[in-house]
N, C-alpha and C positions, 0 to 999 in steps of 0.2 A: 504494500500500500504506500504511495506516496501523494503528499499536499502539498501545493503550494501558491500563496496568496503574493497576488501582484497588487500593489497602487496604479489605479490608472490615469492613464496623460494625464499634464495638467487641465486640459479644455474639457474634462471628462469629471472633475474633481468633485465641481458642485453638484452632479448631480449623481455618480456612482462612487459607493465607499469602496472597493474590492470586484477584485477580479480573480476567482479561487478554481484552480485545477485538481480533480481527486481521481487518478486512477489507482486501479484495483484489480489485481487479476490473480486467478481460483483455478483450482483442477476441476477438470469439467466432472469430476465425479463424487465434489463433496457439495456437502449439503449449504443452501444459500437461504439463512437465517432471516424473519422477518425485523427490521427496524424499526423503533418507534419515528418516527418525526410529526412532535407538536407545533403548531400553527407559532410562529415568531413576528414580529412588528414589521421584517423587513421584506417589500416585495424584491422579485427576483423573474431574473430571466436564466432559463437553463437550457444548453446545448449537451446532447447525450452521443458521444461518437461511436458509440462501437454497440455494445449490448443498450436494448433500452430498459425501463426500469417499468417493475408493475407495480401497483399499489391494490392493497387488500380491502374490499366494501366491508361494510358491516354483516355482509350473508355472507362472507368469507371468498370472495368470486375476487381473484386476480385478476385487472386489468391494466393492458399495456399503454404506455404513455407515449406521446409524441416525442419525436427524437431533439424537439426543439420546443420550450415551454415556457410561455409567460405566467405569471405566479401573483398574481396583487393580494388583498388584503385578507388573511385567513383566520379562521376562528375554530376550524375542527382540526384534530388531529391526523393525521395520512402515517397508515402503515406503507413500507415501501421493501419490496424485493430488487439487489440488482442480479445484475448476470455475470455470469464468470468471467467477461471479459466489458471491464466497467471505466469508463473514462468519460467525465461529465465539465463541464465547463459553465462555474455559478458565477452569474454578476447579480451583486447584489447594491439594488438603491437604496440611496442616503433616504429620507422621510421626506413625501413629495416629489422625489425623485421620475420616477415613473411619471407620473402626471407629466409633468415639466416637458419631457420628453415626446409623450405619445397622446397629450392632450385627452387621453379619454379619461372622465369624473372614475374616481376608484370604488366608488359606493357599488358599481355594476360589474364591480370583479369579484365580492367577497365571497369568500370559498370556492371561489372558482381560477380555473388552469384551462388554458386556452395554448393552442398550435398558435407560435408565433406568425405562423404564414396568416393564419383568418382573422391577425390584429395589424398585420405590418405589412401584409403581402407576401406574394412571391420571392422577392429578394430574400427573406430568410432561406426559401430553401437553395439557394442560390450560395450564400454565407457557411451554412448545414453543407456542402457539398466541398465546399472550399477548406474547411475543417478538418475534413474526413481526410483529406489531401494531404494534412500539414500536418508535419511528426514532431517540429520544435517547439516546446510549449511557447514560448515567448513568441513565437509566429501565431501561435495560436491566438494568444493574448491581443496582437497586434489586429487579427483578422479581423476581431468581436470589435477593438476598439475602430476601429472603419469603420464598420457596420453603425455603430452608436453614433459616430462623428458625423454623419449624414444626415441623422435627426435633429441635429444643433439646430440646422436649420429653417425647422418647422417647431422647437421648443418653446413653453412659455416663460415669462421671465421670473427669475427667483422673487420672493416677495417675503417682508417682514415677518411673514407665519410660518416660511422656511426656515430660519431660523431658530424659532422661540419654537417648534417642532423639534430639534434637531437637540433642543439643551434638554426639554422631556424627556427624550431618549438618552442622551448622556447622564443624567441622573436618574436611569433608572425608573423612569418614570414617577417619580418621588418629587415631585413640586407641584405645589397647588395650581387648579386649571385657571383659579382667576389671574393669576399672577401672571401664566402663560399668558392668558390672551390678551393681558395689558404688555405685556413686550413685543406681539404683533402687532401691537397700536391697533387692537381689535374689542368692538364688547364681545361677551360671551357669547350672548346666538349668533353676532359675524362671524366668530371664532369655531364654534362648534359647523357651522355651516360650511364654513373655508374646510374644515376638517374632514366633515363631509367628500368635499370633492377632491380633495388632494390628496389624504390618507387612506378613507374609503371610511373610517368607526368614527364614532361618537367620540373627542377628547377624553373621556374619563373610562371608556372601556378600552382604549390605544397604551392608556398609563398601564390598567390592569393585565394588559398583554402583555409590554415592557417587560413589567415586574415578573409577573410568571413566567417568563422568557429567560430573565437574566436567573433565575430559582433553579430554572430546569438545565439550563448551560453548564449551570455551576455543581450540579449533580453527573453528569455527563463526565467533568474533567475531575471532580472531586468526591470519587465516591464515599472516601474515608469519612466525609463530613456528616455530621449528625443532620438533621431536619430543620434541627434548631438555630445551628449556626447558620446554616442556609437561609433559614426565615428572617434571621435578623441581620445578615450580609446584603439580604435581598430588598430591606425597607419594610416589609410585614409587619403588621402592628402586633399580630399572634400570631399561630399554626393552623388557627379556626380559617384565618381571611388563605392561607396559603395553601390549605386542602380544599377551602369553598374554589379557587382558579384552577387549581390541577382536572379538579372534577368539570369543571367547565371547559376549560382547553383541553385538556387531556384525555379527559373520556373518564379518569381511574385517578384512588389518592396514590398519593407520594409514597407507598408502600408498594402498590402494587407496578408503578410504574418502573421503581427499583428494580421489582423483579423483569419487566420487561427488557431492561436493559441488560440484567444478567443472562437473557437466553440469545445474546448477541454482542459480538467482540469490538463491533464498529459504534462508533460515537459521532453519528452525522451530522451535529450541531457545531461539534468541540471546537471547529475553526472559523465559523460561521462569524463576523466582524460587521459591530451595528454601529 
C-alpha cells in the first residue's frame, strides 16, 4: 500500500486543499474486506484507474461505482469494497470549494455521487483515459490539475462566507454559528442560506459533521485512545452528544464501529486533509 498527498498549484489553492494518490494491490486470491467510510464535511472528486470500487446497500447488494466520481455533501455512511488491483486518485475541496468551481447549489448533491461525465461532460472521460495512460504519479497529479484549471474559468468568486466556512472547519467545528456568520458580514438566515448553497447542510448540522468527522479520524489513526479522550480532543460537551453523531453518521455507536474497523486493516480516512 502506498499514499501520497500532493498540494496543488498555487491557482488551485483556494479552492482544493489536496491532491491524495492511494494505491493498493492484493493477490487475486485473498479475501477483500469490507470498509467502513463515514460521511466527512469535505466534498471530493475521485478518479478510480485500474479496479473500480463497490459499495454495500443496506440489503447487502454490492454495487459498482463509476470509475470517475463526484462526491458533494454527505450524511450517510458508505461501506466500500476495493479490488485487488486498486489505485484511486482523491481531490478533495476546501469548504465551498466545489461550488466555486462547478457553480451547481450543493443542497442537490446531499448523499448523493454522480459520474463526473453527467456533471462536467465528456471531457472527464477524456481526463479518465489520459490517466489510465500515465504511470508517474506526479503526471498524474499534473493531469487532474489541467482538468480543474479549465474550470477557473467559468468559477464563482471567493466570498467572505469562504472564509468564516473554512475557520469552522479549522476549529473543529467548535465556534459559535452567530459569530461565524458575523465574520461573513452575514445575519444568520443570509448565512444559513449562503450555506445552503455553497456547502449543501444547514450551518449547525456542517459543525456536527466536522466534529464527528474529526472523532472518527482520530479513532482510525489512534486506536489506543479511550472514547473519552476522543470526546474531549474532539470538543464534545459529553459521550451522550458523541454517540447521539456516531449513531446519526455512522449508522452504529462508537463501540461497534470499533469493531468495524477491527474486521479491516485499511484506515480510508487516516490521510484524508480538511
Amino acid at each position: 500500500m502506498e499514499i501520497k498527498t500532493y498540494i496543488p498549484t498555487n491557482a488551485l489553492q483556494a479552492y482544493v486543499q489536496s491532491i491524495m494518490i492511494f494505491g493498493l494491490t492484493t493477490e487475486q486470491t485473498s479475501s477483500r474486506p469490507i470498509n467502513p467510510f463515514p460521511p466527512t464535511p469535505q466534498h471530493s472528486l475521485f478518479f478510480y484507474l485500474r479496479d473500480p470500487i463497490q459499495t454495500l446497500s443496506s440489503t447487502n447488494d454490492l454495487t459498482v461505482s463509476p470509475s470517475a466520481l463526484l462526491v458533494g455533501p454527505q450524511l450517510t455512511r458508505v461501506d466500500i469494497q476495493m479490488g485487488h488491483q486498486h489505485l484511486m486518485i482523491h481531490v478533495g475541496f476546501k469548504p465551498g470549494g466545489l461550488h466555486q468551481l462547478i457553480g451547481v447549489p450543493m443542497h442537490q448533491l446531499i448523499d448523493k455521487s454522480y459520474s463526473v461525465s453527467d456533471v462536467l461532460g465528456s471531457e472527464a472521460d477524456d481526463v479518465l483515459e489520459q490517466l489510465r495512460n500515465t504511470t508517474d504519479w506526479r503526471q498524474l497529479v499534473a493531469v487532474v490539475e489541467r482538468f480543474l484549471l479549465k474550470k477557473l474559468s467559468h468559477h464563482k468568486q471567493a466570498e467572505p462566507f469562504d472564509r468564516a466556512i473554512s475557520a469552522l472547519l479549522l476549529h473543529n467545528g467548535n465556534l459559535p454559528i452567530d459569530d461565524v456568520a458575523a465574520t461573513a458580514c452575514l445575519s444568520l438566515k443570509q448565512f444559513e442560506r449562503k450555506c445552503k448553497e455553497r456547502i449543501g447542510l444547514p450551518p449547525k448540522l456542517f459543525a456536527r459533521l466536522i466534529r464527528f468527522s474529526n472523532a472518527y479520524r482520530i479513532r482510525e489513526t489512534n486506536p489506543q485512545l479511550s472514547w473519552s479522550a476522543i470526546c474531549y480532543e474532539s470538543g464534545y460537551f459529553d459521550q451522550m452528544h458523541l454517540i447521539r453523531d456516531f449513531k446519526e453518521f455512522a449508522g452504529v455507536t462508537p463501540k461497534t464501529i470499533t469493531n468495524d474497523l477491527n474486521n479491516t486493516p485499511y484506515r480510508l480516512q487516516a490521510n484524508i486533509q480538511l
